[in-house]
N, C-alpha and C positions, 0 to 999 in steps of 0.2 A: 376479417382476414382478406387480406387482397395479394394475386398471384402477379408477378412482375418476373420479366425474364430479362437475359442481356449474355452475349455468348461471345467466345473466341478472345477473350481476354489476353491470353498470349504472355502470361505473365514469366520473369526472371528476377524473383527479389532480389537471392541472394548470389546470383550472375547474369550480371544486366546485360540483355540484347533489347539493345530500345528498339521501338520498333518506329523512333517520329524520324526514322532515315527514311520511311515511305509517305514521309507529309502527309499535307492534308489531314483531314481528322485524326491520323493517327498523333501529330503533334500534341500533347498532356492529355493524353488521353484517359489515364489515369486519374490525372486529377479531375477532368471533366466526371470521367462515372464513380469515384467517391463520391465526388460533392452530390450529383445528383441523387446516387441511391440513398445518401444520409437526408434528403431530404427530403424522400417518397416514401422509403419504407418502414415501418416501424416493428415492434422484434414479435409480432402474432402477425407480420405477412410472410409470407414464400417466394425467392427467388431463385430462378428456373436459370442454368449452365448449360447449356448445348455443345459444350467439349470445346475443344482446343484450349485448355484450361493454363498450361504452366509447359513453361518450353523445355525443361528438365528431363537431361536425358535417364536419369535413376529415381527410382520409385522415394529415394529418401529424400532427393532432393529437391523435391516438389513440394515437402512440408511448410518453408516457411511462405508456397506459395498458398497453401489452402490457410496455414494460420492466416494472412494476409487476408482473403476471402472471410473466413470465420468472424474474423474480428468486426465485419460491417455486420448491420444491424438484420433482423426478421431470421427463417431459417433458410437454410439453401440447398437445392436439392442439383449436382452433377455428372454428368455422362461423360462417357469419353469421345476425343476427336482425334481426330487422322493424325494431329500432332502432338496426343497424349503420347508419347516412346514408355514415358515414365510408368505410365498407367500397365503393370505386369499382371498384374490378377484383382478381383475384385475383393477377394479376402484381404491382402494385402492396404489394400486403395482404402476399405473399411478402417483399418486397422491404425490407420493415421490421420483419421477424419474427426476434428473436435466435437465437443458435443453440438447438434444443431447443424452441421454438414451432413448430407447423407450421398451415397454414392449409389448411382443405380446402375445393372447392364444385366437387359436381359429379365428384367422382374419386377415387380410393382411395387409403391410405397404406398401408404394411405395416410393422410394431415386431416383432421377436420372432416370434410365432404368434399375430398379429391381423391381422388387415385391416379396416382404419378405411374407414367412407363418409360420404360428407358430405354436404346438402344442405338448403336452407330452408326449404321445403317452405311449405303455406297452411296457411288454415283449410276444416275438414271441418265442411259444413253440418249442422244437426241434422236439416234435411229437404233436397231435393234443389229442389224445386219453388221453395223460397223464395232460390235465389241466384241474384242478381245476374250478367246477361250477363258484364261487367267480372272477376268472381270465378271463373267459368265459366274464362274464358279464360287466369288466372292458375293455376288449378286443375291445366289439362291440360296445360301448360308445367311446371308442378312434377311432375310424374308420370314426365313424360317423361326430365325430368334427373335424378330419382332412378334411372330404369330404365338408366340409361347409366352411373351411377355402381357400379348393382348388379350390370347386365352384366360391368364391368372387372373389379369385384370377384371376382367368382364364375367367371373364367374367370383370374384369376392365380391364385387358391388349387386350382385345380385341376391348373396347372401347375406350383406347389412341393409338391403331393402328390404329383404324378407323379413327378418328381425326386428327393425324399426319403419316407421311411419317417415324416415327424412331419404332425402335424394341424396346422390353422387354424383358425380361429374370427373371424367376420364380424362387425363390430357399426359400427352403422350413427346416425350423429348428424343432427339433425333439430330444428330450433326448435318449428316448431308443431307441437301436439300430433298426432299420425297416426291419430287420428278425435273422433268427438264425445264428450259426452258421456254418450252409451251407449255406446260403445265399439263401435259398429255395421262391420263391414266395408266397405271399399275400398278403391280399386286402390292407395290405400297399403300397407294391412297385405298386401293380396293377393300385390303386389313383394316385402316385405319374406319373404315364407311362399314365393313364387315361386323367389327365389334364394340360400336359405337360410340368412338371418342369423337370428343367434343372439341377440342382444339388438340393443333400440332406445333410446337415448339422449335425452330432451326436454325442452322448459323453456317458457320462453309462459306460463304458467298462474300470475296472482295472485292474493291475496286469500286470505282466510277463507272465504269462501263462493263458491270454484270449483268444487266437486262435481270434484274432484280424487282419483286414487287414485297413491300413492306408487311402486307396484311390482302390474303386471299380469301378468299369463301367459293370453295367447292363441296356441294354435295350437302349443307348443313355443316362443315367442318372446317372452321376457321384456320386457316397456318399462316402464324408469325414466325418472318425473317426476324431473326434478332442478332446478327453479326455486329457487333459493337461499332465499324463505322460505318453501317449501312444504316442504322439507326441517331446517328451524330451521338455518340457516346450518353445515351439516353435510355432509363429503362423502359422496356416497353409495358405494359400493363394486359394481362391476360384475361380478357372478358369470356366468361361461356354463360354465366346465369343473365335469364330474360332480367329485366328492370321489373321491381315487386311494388306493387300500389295496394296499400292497405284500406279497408276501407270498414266504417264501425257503420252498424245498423244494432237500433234501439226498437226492440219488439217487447209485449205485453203477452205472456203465456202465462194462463191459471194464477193471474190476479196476479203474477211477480215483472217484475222488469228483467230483463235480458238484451245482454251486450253478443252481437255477432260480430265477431272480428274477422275479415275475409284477405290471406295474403294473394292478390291475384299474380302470378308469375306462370310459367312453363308448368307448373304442376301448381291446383289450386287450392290451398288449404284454409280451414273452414274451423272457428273455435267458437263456444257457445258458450257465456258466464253469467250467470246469474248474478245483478247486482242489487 
């Protein structure tokens, strides 16, 4: 299973607002990320929506934009973004999502050995001084809902590690970017470094001259830009596990033969078979 993300799609099946009026990469853009995710992903991988999903301004009219979505290959996991309108409640948003679409805000999914978090998040001032009461107040409402999303998170993976002998890995989706552009600390990154996710998922970020970087590592905690033309309409591919090097050792205990199978990776596991 391999995790692949790509955001801000910006889709209007069934009422076209092209969007190659803003050139440049936006020009088939579409056709560019068909052909590519049809030929990365296959239907036991996961791809990761960072919001701005379908330009639609009613909740109904966004369907034949997630059919559209559904219909490509692997499963797909979607947040909302600042130009979700359509996006009215999550009950709702569930409730039109085909099989294999899953919609998050605010709470955690689990696939395999991942635990998905979901949430909208704002915008992270360049200085503090210069925001807006109004943006204050939207600011600490987002904080709050990530920390609840992160809490559930980080308290089920600790409960299927207790239960089983296999790892998890946290990764966590997020439209606006989760700080400025200094990449300055806050109680976003703070949460994200607080309840140990492994990689951050993001999108928000147009243009040519965003002072954008593709792929960060702060802290042990990787966050991918995945804005669809900030990535040339390309999936990006979500790494969090070390690289695993297996390695057989052949010992002689009480006259039998034994195979030691060793996966070396972040966590090291150790299997012993008698052959």
């Amino acid at each position: 299973m391999k995790i692949f993300s790509i955001s801000d799609l910006h889709l209007s099946i069934n009422n076209p607002k092209p969007m190659d009026i803003f050139g440049g990469p936006w020009d088939n853009y579409l056709d560019e990320i068909v052909s590519d995710w049809k030929e990365k992903v296959s239907e036991d991988d996961i791809v990761l929506i960072a919001g701005d999903i379908s330009w639609a301004m009613k909740t109904e009219d966004a369907k034949p934009d997630l059919d559209f979505i559904s219909a490509l290959p692997g499963k797909k996991i979607i947040i909302r973004g600042n130009h979700d309108y359509w996006w009215k409640s999550i009950s709702a948003v569930r409730s039109m999502c085909p099989k294999g679409l899953y919609a998050l805000q605010n709470d955690h999914l689990v696939i395999g050995n991942y635990i998905f978090t979901g949430t909208r998040g704002w915008q992270v001032p360049e200085r503090e001084e210069n925001q807006k009461p109004e943006d204050v107040k939207i600011l600490n409402r987002e904080f709050i809902r990530l920390e609840l999303s992160l809490q559930s998170a980080k308290n089920c993976k600790e409960k299927l590690e207790q239960e089983s002998s296999e790892k998890y890995k946290i990764i966590s989706l997020i439209h606006y970017p989760p700080f400025n552009s200094k990449l300055s600390p806050n109680n976003f990154t703070k949460l994200f470094e607080q309840y140990g996710v492994d990689a951050v998922v993001y999108g928000h970020i147009h243009g040519r001259n965003s002072r954008s970087v593709a792929l960060t590592e702060i802290n042990n905690i990787k966050y991918y830009l995945t804005s669809c033309d900030q990535v040339n309409n390309k999936l990006v591919e979500i790494k969090v596990w070390t690289n695993v090097h297996t390695f057989f050792i052949l010992c002689i205990k009480e006259g039998a033969i034994w195979i030691v199978i060793m996966n070396m990776n972040a966590d090291t596991s150790t299997n012993l078979t008698q052959i």
